[in-house]
C-alpha positions as CSV (number, residue, x, y, z in Angstrom):
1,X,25.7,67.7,-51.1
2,X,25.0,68.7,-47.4
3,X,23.5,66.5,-45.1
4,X,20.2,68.7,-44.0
5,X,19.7,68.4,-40.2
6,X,16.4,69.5,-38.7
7,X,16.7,69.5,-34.7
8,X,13.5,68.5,-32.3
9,X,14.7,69.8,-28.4
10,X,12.3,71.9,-26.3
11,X,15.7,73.9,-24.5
12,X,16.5,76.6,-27.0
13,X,20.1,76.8,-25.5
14,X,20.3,73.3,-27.1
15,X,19.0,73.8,-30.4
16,X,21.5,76.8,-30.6
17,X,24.4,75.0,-29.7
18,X,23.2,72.0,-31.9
19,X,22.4,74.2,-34.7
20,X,26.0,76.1,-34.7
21,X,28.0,72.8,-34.5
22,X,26.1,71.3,-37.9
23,X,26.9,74.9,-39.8
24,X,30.3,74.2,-39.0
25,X,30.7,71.0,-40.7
26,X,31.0,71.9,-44.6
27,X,28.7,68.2,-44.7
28,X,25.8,69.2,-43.0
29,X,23.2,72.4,-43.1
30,X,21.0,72.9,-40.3
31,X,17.7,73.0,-42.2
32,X,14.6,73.7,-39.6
33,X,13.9,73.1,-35.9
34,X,11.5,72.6,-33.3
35,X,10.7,72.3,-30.0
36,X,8.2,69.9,-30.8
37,X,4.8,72.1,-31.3
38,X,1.7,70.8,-33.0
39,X,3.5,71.7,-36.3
40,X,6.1,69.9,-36.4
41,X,5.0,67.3,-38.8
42,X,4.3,70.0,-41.1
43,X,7.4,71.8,-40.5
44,X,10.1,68.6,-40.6
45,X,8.2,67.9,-44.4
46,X,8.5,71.3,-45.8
47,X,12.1,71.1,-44.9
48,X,13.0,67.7,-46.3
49,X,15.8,66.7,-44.0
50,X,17.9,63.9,-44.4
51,X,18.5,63.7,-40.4
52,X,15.8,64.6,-37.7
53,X,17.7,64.5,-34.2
54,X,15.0,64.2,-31.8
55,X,14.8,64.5,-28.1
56,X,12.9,62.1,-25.5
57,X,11.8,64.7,-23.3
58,X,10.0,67.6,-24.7
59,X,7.0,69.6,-23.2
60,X,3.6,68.4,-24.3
61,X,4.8,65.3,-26.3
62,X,7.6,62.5,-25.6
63,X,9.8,61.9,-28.6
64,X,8.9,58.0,-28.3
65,X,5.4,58.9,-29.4
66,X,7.2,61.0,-32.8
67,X,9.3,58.9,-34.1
68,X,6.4,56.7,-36.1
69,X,4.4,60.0,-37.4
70,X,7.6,61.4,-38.2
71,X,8.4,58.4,-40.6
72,X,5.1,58.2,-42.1
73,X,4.6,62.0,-42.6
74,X,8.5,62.3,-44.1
75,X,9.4,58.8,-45.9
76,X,12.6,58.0,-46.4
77,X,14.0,60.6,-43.4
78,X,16.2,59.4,-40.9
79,X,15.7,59.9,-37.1
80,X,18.2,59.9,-34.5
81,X,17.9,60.3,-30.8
82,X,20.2,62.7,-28.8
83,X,19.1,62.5,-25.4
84,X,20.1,63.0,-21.5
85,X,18.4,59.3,-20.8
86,X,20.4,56.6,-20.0
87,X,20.7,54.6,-23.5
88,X,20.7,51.2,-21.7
89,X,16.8,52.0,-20.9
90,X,15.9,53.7,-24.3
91,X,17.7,52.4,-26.7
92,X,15.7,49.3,-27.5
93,X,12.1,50.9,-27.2
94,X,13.5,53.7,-29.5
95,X,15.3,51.5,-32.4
96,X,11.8,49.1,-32.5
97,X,10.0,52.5,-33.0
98,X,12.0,53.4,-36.0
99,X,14.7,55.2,-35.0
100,X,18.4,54.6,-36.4
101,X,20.1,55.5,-33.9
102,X,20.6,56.7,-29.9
103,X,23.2,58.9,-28.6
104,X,23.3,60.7,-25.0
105,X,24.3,64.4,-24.8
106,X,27.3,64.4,-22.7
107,X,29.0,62.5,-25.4
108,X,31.8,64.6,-27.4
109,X,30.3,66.5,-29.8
110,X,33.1,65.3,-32.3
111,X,30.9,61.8,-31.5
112,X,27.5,63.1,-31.9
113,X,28.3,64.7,-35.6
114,X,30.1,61.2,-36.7
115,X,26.9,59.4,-35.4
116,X,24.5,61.5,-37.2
117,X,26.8,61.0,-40.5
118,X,26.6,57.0,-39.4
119,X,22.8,57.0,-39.4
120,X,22.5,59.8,-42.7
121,X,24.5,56.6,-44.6
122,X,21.8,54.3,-43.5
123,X,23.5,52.6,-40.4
124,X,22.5,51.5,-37.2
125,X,24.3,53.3,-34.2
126,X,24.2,52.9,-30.6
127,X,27.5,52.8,-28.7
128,X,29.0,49.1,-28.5
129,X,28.6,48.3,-24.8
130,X,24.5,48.3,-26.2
131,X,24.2,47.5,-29.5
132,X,25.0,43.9,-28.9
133,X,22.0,43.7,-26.3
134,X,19.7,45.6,-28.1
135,X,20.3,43.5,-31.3
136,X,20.5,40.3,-29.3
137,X,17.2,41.7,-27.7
138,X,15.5,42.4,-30.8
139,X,16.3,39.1,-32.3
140,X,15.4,37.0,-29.6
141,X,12.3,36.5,-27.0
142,X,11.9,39.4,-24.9
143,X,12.6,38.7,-21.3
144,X,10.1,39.6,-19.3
145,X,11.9,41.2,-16.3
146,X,11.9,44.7,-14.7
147,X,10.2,46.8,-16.9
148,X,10.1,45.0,-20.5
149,X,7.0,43.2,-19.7
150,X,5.4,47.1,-20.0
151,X,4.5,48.6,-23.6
152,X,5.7,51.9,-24.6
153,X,2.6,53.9,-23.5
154,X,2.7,52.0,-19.9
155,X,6.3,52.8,-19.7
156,X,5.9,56.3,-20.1
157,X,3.0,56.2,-17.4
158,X,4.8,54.8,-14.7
159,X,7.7,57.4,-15.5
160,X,5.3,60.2,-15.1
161,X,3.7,58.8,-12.5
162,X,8.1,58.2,-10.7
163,X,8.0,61.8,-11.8
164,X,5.4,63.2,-9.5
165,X,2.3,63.7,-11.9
166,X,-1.2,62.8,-11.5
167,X,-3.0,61.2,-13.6
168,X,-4.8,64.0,-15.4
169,X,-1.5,65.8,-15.5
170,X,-0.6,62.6,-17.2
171,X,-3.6,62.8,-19.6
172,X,-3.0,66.4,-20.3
173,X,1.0,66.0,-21.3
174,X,0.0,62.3,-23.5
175,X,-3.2,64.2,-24.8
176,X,-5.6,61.4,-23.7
177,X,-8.4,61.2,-21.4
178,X,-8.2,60.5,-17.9
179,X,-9.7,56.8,-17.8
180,X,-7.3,56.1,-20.7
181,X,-4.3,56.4,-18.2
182,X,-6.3,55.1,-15.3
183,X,-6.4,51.8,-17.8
184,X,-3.0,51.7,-18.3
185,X,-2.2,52.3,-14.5
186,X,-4.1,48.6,-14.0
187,X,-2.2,46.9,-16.9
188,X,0.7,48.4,-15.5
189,X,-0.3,46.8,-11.6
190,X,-0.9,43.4,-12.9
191,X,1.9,43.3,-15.4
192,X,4.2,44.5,-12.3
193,X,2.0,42.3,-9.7
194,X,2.0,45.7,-7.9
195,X,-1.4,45.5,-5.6
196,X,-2.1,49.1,-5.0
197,X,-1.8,53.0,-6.5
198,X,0.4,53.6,-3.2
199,X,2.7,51.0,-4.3
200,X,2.8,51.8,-8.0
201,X,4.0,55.8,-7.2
202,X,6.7,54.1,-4.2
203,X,8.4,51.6,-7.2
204,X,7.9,54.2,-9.9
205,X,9.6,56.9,-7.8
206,X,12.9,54.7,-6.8
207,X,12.7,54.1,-10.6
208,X,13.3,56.8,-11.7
209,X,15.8,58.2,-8.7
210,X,18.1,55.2,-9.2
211,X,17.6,55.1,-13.3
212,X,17.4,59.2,-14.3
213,X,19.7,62.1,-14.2
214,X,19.2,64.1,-11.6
C-alpha cells in the first residue's frame, strides 16, 4: 500500500513541488494539504495520513505549537518536519514535542522522500552530525546555556520579538492576549538575566541575524 502524505507549508509553490515529488514515487500518495488554516485538524483526520510533513514557519500558527494537537486529534500519525530552520536549533524542541523526525529544505529531494519513508517505518531521523546531541540531550540534564534555559512558548517570543514584532503583533500571530506575552517577555529577562525591553529586542535581533536564513 501507499504511504499517504498530507503536507502543512503556507508557500503554495512548496506544497506543489512537494506534492508532485510524492505522486512520483509508486510508495507514496499525496493525500490532503494545508497551509495551516483553522481546519487543519479536521482536515489531516478526514484524510488519515500515515505522514504529515509540517513546516515551522506558517502564517498565523508555528508548526511547534501543531505538532501535539496533531497527535492527539490523529493517533497513531506520524509527523515530520521539513523546514528552512537550522536543525541544530530545532531539532530537539521539535523531537520532545512529538515529532519523528527534522529535515531542512535544501536537502536533495532524493533525501527528503527516504527520510519520510524512515519516519512512515517508525524511526527516528535527523541527520547524524545531530542526532547524537539531540539524543545525548534528551537523555541527559539539560544544560542551561544560550537559549535552552527558555520553554517553547518563550522561545518563540524572543524570535518574534529578533523578528521585528510587537508584542500585540505577537499576541495576534500566537492567538493569546497581550499581557500573556508581556509575561513571557519577564520570564524570558530573568531567565536571560537581560535587565531591560531595549536589551531583550538588541540580543533577540543578533539572534536571529547570526542563527536564521536570510
Amino acid at each position: 500500500m501507499s504511504l499517504r502524505i498530507f503536507l502543512v507549508d503556507d508557500h503554495p509553490i512548496v506544497r506543489e513541488g512537494m506534492g508532485r515529488l510524492i505522486d512520483r514515487e509508486p510508495d507514496m500518495t499525496l493525500c490532503g494539504e494545508s497551509d495551516g488554516d483553522n481546519d487543519l485538524l479536521a482536515a489531516i483526520k478526514d484524510s488519515t495520513p500515515d505522514v504529515v510533513v509540517l513546516d515551522l514557519s506558517l502564517r498565523g500558527a508555528t508548526g511547534l505549537d501543531l505538532i501535539a494537537p496533531i497527535k492527539a486529534h490523529v493517533p497513531g500519525v506520524r509527523v515530520f518536519v521539513l523546514s528552512m530552520h537550522d536543525e541544530k536549533i530545532y531539532a530537539e524542541r521539535v523531537i520532545r514535542a512529538g515529532a519523528m523526525g527534522y529535515i531542512m529544505k535544501q536537502e536533495a529531494p532524493a533525501k527528503v522522500l527516504d527520510a519520510i519513508r524512515c519516519v512512515a517505518s517508525g524511526e527516528l531521523f535527523l541527520s547524524p552530525n545531530v542526532a547524537q546531541t539531540v539524543i545525548k540531550g534528551m537523555m541527559s540534564p539539560r544544560q542551561e546555556t544560550a537559549l535552552s534555559a527558555l520553554s517553547d512558548r518563550e522561545f518563540q517570543v524572543f524570535l518574534n520579538i529578533g523578528h521585528g514584532l510587537t508584542l500585540q503583533e505577537i499576541a495576534d500571530k500566537l492567538t493569546l492576549s497581550v499581557k500573556t506575552i508581556e509575561s513571557h517577555v519577564e520570564r524570558i529577562k530573568t531567565k536571560l538575566e537581560i535587565g531591560s525591553g531595549r536589551e531583550m529586542m538588541r540580543r533577540a535581533i543578533e539572534w536571529v541575524l547570526r542563527n536564521e536564513p536570510a
